[in-house]
ZAMARGU-4260 file (C-alpha; in steps of 0.2 Angstrom, whole numbers, plus 5000, padded with zeros to 4 digits):
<rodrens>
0) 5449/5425/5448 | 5462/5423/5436 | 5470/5405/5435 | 5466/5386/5441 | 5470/5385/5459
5) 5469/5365/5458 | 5484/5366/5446 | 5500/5367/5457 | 5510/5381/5462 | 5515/5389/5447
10) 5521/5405/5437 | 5521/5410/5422 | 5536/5423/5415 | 5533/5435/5398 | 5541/5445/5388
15) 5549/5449/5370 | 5537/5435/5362 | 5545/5421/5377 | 5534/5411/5387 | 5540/5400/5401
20) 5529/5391/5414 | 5537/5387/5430 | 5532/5377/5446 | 5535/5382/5465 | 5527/5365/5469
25) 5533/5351/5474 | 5549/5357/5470 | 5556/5374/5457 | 5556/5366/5439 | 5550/5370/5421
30) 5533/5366/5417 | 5534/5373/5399 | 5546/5387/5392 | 5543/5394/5372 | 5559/5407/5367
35) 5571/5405/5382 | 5588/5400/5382 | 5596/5389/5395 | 5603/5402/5401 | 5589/5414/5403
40) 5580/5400/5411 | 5593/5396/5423 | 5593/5414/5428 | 5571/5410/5429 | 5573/5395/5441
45) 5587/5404/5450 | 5576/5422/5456 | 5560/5410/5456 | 5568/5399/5471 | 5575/5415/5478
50) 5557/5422/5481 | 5548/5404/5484 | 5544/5408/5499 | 5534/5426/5494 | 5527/5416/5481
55) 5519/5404/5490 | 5512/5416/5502 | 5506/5426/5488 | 5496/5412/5478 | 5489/5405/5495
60) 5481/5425/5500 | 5475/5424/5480 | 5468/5406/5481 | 5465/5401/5499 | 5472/5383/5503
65) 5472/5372/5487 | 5472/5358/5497 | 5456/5360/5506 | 5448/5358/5490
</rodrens>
């Protein structure tokens, strides 16, 4: 399995040598980000809260519950 699934919720967003690292959990925010603007990464947080709730149900079929471990 690909990842740490004792690290929070998180994704990760690629492309044209940029790098950001965001986390669903506790709350939307920037972990890291390499190459974005502040706008870019506006536009990041923005579809990344959006689609939270997908994301958490996504990581949680991946991983199982985190929090049982």
């Amino acid at each position: 399995m690909r990842g740490d699934p004792r690290e929070a919720v998180h994704v990760h967003v690629k492309g044209s040598g940029r790098d950001a690292k965001i986390w669903v959990e506790p709350e939307v925010s920037i972990a890291e980000s390499y190459g974005f603007n502040s706008r870019e990464l506006a536009s990041i947080l923005r579809i990344v809260a959006e689609q939270r709730d997908l994301i958490l149900r996504r990581w949680h079929e991946h991983f199982g519950d985190r929090r049982s471990l």
